[in-house]
Backbone of each chain as ProteinMPNN parsed JSONL, in Angstrom:
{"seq_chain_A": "XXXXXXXXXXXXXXXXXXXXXXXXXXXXXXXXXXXXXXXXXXXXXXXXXXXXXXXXXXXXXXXXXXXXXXXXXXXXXXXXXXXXXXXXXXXXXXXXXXXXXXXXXXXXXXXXXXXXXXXXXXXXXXXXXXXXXXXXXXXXXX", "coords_chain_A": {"N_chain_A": [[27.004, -24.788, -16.089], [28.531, -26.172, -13.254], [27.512, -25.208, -10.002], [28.01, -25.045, -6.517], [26.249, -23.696, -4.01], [25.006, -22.126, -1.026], [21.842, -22.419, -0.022], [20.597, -24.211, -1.866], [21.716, -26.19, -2.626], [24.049, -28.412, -4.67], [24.011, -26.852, -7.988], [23.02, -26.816, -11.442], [23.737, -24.643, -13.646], [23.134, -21.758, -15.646], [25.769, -20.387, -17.763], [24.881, -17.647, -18.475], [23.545, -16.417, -17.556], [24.804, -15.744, -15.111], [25.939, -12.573, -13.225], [27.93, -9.758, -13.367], [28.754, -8.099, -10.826], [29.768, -4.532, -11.503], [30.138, -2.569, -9.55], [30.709, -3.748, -6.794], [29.476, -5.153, -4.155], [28.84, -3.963, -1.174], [32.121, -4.154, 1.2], [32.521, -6.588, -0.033], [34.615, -6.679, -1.949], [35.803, -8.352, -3.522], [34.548, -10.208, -4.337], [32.831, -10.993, -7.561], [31.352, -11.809, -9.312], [27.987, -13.335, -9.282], [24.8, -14.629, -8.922], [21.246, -14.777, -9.365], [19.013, -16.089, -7.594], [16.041, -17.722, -7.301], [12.752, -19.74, -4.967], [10.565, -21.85, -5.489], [8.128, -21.789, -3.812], [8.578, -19.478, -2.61], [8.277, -17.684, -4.185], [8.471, -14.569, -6.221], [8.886, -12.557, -3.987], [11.05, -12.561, -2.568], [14.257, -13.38, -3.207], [17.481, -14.849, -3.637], [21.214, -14.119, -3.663], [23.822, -15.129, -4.925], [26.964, -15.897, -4.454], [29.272, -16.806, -7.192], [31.714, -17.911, -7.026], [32.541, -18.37, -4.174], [30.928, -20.721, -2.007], [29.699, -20.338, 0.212], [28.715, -17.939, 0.465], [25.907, -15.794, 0.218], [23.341, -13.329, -0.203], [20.379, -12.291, 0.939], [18.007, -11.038, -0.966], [15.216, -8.547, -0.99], [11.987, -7.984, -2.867], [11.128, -4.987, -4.093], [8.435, -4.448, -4.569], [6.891, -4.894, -2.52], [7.032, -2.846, -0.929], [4.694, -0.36, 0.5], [4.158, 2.124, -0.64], [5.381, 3.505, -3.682], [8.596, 2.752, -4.926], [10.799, 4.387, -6.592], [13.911, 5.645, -6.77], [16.148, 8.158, -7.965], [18.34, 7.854, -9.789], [22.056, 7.886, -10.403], [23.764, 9.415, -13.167], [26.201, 7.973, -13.266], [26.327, 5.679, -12.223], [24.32, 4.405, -13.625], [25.995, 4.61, -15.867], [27.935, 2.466, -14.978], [26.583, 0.464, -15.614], [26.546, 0.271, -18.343], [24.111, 1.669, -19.081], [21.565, 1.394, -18.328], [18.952, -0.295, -16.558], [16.846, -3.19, -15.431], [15.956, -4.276, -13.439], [15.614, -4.21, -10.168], [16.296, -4.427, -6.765], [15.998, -4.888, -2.761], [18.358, -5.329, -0.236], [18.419, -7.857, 1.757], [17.642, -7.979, 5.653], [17.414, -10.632, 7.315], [15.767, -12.122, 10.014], [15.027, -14.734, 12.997], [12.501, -13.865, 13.58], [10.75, -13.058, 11.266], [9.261, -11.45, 10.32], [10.008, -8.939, 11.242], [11.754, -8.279, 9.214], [14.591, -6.378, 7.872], [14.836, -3.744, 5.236], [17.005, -1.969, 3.075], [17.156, 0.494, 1.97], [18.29, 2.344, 0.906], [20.791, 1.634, -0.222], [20.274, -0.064, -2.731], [20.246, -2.642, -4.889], [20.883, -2.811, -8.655], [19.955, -3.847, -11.573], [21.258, -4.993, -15.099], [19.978, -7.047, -17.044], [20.001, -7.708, -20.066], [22.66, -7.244, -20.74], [23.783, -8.64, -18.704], [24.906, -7.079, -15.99], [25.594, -5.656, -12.817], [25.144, -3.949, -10.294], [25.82, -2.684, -6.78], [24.755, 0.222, -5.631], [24.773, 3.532, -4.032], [22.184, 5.533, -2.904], [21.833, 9.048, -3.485], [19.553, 10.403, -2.567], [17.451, 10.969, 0.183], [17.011, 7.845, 1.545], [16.094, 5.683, 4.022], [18.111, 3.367, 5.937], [17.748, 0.683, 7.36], [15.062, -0.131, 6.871], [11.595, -1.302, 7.757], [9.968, -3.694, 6.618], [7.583, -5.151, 7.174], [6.122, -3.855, 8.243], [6.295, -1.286, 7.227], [7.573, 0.92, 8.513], [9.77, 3.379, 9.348], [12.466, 2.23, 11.636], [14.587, 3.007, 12.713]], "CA_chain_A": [[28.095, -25.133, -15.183], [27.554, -26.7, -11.81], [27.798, -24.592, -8.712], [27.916, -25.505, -5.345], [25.218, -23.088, -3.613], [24.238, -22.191, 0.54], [20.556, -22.905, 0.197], [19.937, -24.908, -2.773], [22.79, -27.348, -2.631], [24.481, -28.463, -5.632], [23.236, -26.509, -8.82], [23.586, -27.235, -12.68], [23.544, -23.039, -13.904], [23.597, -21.61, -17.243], [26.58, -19.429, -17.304], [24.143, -16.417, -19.406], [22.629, -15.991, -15.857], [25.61, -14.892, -14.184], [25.654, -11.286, -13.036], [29.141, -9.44, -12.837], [28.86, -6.058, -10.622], [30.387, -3.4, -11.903], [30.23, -1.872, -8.803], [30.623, -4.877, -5.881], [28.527, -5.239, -2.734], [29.786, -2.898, -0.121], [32.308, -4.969, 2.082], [32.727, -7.505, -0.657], [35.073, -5.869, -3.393], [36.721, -9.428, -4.061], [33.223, -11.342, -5.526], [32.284, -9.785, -8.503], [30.092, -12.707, -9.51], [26.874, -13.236, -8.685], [23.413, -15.399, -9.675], [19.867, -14.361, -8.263], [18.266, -17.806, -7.577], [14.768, -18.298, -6.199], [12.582, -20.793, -4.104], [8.956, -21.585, -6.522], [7.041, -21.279, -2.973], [8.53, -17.829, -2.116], [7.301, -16.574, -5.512], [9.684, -13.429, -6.515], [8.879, -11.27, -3.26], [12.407, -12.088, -2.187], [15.62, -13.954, -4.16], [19.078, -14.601, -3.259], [22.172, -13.418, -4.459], [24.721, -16.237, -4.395], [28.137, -15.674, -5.145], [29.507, -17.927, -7.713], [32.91, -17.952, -5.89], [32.143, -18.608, -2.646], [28.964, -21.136, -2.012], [29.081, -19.457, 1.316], [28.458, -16.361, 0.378], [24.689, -15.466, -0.625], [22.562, -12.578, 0.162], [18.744, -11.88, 1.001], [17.349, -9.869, -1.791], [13.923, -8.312, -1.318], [11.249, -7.171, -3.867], [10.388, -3.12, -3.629], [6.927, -4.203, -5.027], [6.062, -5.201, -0.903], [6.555, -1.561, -0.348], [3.743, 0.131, 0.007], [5.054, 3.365, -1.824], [6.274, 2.766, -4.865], [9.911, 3.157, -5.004], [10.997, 4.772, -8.25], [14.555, 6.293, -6.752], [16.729, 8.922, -8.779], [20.179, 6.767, -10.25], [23.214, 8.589, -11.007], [25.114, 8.937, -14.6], [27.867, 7.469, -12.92], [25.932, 4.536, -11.772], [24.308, 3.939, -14.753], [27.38, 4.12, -16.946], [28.544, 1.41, -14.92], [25.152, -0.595, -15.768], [25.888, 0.125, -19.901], [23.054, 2.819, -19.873], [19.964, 1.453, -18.309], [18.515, -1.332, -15.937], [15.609, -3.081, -15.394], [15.491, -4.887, -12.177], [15.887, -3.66, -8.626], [16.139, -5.151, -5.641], [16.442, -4.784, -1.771], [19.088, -6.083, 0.86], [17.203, -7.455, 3.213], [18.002, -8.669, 7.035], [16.306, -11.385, 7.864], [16.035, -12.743, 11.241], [14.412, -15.244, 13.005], [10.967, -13.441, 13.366], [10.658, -13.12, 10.274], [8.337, -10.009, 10.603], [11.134, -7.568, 11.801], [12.486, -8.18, 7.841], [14.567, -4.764, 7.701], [15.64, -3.586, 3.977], [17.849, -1.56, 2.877], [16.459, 1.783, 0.748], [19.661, 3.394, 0.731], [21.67, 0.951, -0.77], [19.486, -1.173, -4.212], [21.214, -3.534, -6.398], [20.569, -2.553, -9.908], [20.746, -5.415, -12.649], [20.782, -4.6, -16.438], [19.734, -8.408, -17.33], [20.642, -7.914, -21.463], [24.132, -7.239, -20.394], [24.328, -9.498, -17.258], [25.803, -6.23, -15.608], [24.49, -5.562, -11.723], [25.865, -2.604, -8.865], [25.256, -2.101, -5.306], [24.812, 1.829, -4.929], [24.088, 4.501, -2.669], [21.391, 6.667, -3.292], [22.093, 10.171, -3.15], [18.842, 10.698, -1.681], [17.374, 10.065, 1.832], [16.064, 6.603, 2.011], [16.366, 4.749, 5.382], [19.041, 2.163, 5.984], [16.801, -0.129, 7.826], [13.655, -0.063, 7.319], [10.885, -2.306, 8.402], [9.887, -3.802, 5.633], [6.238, -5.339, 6.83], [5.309, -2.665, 9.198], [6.021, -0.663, 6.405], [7.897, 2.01, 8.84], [11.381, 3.553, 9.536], [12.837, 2.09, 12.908], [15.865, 3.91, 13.53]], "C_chain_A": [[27.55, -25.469, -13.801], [28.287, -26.119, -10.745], [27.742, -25.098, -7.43], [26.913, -23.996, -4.431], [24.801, -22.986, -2.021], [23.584, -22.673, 0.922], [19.765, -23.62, -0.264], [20.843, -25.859, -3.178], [23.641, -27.425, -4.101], [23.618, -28.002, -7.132], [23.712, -26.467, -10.246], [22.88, -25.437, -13.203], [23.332, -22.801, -15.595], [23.989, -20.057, -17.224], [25.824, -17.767, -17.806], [23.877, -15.801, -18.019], [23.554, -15.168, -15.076], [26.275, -13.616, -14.556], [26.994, -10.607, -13.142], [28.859, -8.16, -12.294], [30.208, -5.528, -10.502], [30.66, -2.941, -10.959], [29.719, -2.871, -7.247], [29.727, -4.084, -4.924], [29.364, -5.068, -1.921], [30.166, -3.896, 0.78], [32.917, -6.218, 1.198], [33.128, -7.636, -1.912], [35.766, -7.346, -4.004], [35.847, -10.554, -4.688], [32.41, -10.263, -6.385], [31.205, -10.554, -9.415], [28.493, -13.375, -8.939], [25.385, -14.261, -9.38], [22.383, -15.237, -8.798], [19.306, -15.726, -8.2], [16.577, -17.207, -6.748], [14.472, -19.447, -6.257], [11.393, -20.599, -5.363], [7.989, -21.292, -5.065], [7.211, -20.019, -2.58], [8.239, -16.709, -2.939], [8.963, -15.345, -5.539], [9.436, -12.205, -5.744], [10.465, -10.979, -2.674], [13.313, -13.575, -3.166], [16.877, -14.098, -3.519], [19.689, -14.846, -4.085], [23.202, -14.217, -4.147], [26.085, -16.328, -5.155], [29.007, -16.985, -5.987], [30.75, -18.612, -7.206], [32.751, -18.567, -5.088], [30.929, -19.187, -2.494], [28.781, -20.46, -0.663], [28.611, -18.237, 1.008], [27.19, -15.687, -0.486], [23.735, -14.339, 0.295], [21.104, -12.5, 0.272], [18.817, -10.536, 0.34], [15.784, -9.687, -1.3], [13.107, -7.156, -2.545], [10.631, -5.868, -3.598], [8.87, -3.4, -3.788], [6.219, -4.345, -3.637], [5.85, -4.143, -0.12], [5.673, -1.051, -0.878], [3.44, 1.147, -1.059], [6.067, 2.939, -2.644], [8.062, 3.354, -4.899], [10.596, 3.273, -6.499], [12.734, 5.832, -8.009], [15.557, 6.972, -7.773], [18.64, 7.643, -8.68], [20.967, 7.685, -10.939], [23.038, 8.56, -12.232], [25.638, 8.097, -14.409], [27.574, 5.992, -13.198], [25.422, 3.57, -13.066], [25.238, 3.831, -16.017], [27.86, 3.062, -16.468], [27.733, 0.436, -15.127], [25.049, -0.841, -17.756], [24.764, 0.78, -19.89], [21.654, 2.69, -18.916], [20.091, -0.162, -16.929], [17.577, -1.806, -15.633], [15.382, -4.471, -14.494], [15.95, -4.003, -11.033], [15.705, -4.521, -7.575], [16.805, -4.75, -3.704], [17.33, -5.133, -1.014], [18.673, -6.235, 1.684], [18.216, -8.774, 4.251], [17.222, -9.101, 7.303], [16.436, -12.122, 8.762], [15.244, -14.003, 11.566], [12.666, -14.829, 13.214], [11.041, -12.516, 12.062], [10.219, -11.648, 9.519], [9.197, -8.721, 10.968], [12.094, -7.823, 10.496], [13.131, -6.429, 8.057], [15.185, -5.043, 6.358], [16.294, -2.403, 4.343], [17.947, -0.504, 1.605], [17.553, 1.942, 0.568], [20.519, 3.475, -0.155], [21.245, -0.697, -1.976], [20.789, -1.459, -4.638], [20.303, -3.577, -7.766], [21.138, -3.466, -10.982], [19.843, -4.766, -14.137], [20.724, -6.02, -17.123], [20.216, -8.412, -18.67], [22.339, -8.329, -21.324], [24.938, -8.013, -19.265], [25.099, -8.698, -16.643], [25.058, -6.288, -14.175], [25.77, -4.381, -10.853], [25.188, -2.591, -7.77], [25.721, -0.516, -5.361], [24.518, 2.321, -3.86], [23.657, 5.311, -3.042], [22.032, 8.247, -2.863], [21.107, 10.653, -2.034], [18.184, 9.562, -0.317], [16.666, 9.03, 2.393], [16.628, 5.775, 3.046], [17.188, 3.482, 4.749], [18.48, 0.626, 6.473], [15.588, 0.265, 8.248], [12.866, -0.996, 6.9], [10.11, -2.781, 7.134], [7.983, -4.552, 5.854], [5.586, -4.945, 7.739], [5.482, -1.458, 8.265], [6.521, 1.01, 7.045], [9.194, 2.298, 9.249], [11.323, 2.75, 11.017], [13.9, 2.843, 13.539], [16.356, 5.217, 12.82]], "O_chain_A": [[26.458, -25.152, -13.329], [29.464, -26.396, -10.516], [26.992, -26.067, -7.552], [27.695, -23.058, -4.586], [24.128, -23.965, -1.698], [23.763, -23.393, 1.904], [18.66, -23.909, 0.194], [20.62, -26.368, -4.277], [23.854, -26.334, -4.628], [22.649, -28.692, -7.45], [24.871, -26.072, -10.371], [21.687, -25.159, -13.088], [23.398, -23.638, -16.496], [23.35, -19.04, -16.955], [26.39, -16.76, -17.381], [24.111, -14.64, -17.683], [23.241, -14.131, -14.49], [26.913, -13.381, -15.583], [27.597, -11.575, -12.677], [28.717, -7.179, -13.024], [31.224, -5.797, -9.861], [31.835, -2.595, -11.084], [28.617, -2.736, -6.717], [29.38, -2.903, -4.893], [30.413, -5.694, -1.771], [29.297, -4.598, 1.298], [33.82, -6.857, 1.738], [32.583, -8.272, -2.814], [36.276, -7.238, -5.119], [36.239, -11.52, -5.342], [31.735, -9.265, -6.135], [30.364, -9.982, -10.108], [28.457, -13.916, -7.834], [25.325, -14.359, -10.605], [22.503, -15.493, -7.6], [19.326, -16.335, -9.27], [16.343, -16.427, -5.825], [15.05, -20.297, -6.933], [11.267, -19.576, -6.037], [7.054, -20.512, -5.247], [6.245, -19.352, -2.211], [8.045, -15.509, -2.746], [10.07, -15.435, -5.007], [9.58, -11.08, -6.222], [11.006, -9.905, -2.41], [12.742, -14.563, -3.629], [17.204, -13.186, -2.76], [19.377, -15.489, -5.087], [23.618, -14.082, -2.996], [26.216, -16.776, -6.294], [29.321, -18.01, -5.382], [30.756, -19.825, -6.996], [32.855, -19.76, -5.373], [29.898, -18.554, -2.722], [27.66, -20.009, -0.424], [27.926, -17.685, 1.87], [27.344, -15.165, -1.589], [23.479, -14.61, 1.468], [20.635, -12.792, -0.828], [19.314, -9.463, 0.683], [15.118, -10.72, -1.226], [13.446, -6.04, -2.936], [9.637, -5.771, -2.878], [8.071, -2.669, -3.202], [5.053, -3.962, -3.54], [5.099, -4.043, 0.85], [5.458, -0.997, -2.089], [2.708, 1.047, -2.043], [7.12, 2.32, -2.492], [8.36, 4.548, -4.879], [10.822, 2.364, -7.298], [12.933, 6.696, -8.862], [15.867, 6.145, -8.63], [19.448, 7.096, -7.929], [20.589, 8.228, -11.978], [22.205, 7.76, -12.658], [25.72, 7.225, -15.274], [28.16, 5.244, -13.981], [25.857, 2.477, -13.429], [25.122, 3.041, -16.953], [28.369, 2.356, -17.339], [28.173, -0.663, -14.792], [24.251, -1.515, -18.408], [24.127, 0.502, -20.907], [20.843, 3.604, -18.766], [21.096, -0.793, -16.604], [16.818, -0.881, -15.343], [14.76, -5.472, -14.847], [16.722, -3.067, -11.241], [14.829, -5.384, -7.643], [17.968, -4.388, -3.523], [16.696, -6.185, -0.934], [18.387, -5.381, 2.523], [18.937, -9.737, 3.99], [16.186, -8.507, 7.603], [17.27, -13.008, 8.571], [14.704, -14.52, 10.588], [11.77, -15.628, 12.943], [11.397, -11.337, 12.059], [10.678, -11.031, 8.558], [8.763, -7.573, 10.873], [13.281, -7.57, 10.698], [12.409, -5.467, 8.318], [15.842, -6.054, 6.107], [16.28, -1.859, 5.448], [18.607, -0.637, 0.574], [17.823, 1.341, -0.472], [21.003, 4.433, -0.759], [21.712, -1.836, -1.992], [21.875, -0.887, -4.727], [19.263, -4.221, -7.906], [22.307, -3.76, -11.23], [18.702, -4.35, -14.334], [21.644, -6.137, -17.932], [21.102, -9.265, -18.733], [22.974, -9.324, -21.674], [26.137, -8.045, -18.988], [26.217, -9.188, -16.483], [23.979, -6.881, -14.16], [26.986, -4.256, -10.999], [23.962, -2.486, -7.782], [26.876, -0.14, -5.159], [24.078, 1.747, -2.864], [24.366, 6.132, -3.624], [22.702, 8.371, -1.838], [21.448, 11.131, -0.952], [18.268, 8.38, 0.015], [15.921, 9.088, 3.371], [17.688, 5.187, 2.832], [17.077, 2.866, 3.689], [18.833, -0.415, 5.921], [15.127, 0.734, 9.288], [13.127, -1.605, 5.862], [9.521, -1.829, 6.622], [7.202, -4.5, 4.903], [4.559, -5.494, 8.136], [4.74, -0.515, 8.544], [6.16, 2.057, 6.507], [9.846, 1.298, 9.552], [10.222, 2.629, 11.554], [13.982, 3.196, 14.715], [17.244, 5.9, 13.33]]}, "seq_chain_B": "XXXXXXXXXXXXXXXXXXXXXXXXXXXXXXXXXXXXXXXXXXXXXXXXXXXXXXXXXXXXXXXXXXXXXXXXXX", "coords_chain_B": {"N_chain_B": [[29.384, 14.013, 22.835], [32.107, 15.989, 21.047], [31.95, 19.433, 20.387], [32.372, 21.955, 17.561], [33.059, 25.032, 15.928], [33.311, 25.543, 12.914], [35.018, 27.377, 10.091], [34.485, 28.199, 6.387], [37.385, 26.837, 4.875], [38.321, 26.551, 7.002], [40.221, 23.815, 9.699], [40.272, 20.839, 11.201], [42.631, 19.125, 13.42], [43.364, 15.617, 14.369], [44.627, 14.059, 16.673], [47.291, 14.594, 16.04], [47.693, 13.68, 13.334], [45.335, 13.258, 11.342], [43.774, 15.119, 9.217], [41.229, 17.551, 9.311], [39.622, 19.315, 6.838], [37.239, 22.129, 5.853], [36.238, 22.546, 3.101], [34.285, 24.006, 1.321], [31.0, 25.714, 1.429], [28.01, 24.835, 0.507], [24.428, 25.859, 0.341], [22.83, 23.094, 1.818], [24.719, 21.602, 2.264], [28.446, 20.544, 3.163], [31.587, 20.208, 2.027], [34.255, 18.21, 2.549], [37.554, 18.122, 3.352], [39.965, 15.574, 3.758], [42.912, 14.696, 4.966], [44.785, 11.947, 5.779], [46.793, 9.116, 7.164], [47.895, 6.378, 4.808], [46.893, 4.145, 6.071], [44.632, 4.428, 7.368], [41.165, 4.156, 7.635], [38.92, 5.916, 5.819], [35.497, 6.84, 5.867], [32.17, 7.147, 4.122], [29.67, 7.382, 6.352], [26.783, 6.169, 5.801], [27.742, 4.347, 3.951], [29.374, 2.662, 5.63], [27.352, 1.337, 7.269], [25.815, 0.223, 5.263], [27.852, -1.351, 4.855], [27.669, -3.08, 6.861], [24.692, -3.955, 7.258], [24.932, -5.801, 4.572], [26.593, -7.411, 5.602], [24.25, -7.973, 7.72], [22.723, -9.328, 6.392], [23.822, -11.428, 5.031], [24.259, -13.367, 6.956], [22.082, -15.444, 8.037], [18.408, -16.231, 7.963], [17.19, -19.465, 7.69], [16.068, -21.105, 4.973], [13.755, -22.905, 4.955], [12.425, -21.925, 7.126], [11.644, -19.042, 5.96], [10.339, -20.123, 3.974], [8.304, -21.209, 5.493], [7.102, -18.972, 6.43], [6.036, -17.694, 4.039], [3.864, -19.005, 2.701], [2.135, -19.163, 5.054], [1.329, -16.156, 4.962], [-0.15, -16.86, 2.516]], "CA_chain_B": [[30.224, 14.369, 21.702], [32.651, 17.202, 20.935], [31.468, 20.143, 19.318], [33.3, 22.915, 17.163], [32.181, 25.515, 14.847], [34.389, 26.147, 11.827], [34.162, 28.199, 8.398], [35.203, 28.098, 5.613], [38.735, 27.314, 4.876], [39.438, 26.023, 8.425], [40.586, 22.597, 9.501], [40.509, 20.318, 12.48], [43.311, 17.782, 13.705], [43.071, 14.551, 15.244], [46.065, 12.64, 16.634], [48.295, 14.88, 15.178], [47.58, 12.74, 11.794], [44.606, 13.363, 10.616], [43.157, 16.839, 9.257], [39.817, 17.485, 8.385], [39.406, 20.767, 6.447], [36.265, 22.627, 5.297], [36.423, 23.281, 1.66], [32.802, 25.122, 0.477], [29.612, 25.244, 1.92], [26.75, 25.472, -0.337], [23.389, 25.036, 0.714], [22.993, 22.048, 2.954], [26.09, 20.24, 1.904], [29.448, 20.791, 3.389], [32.487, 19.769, 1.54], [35.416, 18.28, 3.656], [38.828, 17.306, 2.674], [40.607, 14.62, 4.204], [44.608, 13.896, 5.286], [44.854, 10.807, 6.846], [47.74, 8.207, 6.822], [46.937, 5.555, 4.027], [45.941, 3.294, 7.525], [42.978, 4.958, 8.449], [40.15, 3.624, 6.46], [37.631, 6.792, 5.777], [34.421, 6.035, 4.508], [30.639, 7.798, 4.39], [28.69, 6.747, 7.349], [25.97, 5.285, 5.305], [28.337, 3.416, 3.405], [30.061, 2.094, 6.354], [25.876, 1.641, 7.508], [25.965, -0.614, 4.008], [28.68, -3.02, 5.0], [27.075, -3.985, 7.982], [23.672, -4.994, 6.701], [25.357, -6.479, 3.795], [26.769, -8.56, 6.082], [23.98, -9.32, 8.593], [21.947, -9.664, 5.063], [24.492, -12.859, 4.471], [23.881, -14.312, 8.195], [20.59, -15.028, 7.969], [17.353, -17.126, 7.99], [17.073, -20.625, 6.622], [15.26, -21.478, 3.793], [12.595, -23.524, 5.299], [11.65, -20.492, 7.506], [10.931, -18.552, 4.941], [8.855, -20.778, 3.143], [7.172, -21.523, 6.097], [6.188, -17.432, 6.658], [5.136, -16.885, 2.853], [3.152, -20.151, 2.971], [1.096, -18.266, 6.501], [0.86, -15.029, 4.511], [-0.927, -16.32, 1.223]], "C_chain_B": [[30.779, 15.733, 21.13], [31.951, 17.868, 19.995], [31.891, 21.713, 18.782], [32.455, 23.461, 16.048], [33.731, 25.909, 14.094], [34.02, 26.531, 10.59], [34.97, 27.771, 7.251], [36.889, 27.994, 5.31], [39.783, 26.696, 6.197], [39.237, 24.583, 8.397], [40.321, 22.186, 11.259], [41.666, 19.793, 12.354], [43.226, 17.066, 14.38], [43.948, 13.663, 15.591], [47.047, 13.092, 16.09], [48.806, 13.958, 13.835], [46.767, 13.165, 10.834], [43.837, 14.794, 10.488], [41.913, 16.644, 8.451], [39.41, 19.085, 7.867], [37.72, 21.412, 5.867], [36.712, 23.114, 3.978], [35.656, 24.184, 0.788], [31.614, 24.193, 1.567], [28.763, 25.527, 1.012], [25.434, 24.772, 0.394], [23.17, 24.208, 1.74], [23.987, 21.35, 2.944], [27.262, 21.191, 2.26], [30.188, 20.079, 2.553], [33.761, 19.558, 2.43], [36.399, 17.664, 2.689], [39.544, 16.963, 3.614], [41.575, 14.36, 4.613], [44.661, 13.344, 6.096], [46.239, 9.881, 6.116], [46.851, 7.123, 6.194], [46.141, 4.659, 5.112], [45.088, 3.135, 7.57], [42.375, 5.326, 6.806], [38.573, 5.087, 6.837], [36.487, 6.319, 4.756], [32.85, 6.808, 5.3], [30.33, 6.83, 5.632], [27.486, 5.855, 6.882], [26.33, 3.849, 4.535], [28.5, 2.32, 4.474], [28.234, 0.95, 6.924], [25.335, 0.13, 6.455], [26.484, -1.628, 4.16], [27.861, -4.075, 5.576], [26.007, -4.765, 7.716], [23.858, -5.713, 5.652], [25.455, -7.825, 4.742], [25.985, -9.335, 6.788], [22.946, -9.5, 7.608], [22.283, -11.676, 4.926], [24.425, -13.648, 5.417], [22.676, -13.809, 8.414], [19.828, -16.063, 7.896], [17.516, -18.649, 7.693], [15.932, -20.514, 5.758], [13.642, -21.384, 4.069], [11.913, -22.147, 6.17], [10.876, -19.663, 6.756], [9.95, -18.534, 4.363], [7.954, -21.254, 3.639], [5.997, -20.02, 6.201], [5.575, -16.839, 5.659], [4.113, -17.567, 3.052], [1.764, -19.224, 4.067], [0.643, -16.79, 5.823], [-0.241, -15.322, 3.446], [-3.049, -17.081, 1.755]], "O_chain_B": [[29.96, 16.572, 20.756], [31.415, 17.35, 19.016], [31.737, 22.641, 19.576], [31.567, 22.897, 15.409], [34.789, 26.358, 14.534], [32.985, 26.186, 10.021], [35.982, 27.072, 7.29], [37.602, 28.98, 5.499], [40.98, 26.49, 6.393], [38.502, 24.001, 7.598], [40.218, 22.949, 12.22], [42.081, 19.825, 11.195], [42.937, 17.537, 15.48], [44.114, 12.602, 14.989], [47.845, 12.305, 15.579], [49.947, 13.663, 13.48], [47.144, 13.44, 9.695], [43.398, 15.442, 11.437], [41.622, 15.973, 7.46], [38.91, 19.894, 8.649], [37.134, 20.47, 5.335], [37.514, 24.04, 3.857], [36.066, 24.891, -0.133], [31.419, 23.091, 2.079], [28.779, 26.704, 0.652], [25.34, 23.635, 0.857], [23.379, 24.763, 2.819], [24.09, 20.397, 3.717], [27.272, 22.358, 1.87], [29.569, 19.103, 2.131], [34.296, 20.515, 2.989], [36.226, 16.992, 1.672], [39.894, 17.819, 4.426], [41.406, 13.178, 4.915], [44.623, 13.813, 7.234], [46.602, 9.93, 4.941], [45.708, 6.823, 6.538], [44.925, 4.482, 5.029], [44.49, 2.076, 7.757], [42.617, 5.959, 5.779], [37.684, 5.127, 7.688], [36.43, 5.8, 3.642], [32.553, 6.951, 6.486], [30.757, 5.682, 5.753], [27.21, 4.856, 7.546], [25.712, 2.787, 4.455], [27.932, 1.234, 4.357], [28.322, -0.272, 6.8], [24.63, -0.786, 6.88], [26.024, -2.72, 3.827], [27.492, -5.198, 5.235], [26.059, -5.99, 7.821], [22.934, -6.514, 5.508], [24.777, -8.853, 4.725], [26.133, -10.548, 6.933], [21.971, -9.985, 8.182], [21.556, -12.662, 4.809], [24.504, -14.829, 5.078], [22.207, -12.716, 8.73], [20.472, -17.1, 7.739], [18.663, -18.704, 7.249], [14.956, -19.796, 5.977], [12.752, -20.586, 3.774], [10.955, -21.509, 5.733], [9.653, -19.553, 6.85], [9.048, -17.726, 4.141], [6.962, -21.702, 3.066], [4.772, -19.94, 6.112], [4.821, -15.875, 5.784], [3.2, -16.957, 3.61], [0.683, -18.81, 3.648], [-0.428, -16.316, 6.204], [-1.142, -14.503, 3.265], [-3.99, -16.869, 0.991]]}, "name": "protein", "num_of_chains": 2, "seq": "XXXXXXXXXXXXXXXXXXXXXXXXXXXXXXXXXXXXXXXXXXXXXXXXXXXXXXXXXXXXXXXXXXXXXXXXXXXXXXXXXXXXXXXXXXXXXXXXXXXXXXXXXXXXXXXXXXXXXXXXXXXXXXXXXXXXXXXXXXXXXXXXXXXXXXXXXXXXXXXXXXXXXXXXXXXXXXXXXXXXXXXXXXXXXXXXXXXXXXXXXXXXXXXXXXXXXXXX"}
């Protein structure tokens, strides 16, 4: 199906791809659709999240693998019942400005995608991972 | 910023609307319970913490930026 898209203009999709969360992106309970797209030069350190709805409406994902410490956080029941059992991607929310270098993510709050099931959730960790943090200084800021 | 000590069982009010009660303490975690008019939008602090970079997540970079700063990294 052909989407209309923010950053990649008009796009011919294949509907398998698209994500539905179970559990919307905080702020944004009314798009429940979703497609991760990447760039081939930005490689899969970061992705966006582009609502099929809305071509305005696409997010900066970043890859945990850029943190230095591996991020392996504890996931509900809850969370995972709304994932069908299991998941096997992760990804950051990241703020990205114009210096590029002051990237902050967003520990707190991963988007969890169970790709078999095309299922995905924005949670909130139980435990205490920074809201913004610096993602290539590699240290909390606030 | 105001500051009150309360125990178990007791409550604040705010605006003659809204009550905030203590329900159990265990451990490090307090338990509060809530009465607010449907109005008044309560919500975790981290959550609320969540919206925001959601949103300045979605106003954000261009493209070409981007691919100019991986480009300088590899």
């Amino acid at each position: 199906m052909l989407i209309n898209t923010r950053d990649f203009g008009k796009l011919d999709i294949d509907e398998n791809e698209i994500l539905t969360f179970k559990m919307p992106m905080f702020g944004y309970d009314e798009y429940e659709d979703y497609i991760v797209l990447f760039d081939e030069q930005v490689g899969d350190s970061f992705a966006w999240l582009q609502s099929i709805k809305n071509s305005a409406l696409c997010f900066m994902l970043a890859n945990p693998k850029m943190l230095k410490k591996d991020y392996a956080p504890e996931i509900s029941n809850d969370t995972l019942e709304k994932l069908s059992g299991s998941f096997d991607e992760i990804w950051l929310v990241a703020v990205i400005t114009d210096d590029i270098k002051d990237t902050k993510v967003n520990m707190k709050s991963p988007i969890l995608i169970n790709n078999s099931k095309h299922f995905a959730v924005q949670t909130v960790l139980e435990s205490n991972y920074p809201i913004r943090y610096a993602l290539f200084d590699d240290k909390e800021t606030d | 910023m105001l500051v009150l000590s309360r125990k178990n069982d007791e409550s604040i009010i705010i605006d003659d609307k809204i009550e905030i009660k203590i329900l159990g303490i265990s451990g490090d975690r307090v338990q509060l319970g809530i009465s607010a008019p449907k109005s008044v939008n309560v919500v975790r602090s981290e959550l609320k913490e969540t919206m925001d970079e959601n949103k300045n997540s979605s106003i954000t970079v261009s493209k070409e930026k981007l691919t100019d700063f991986i480009k300088a990294q590899k």
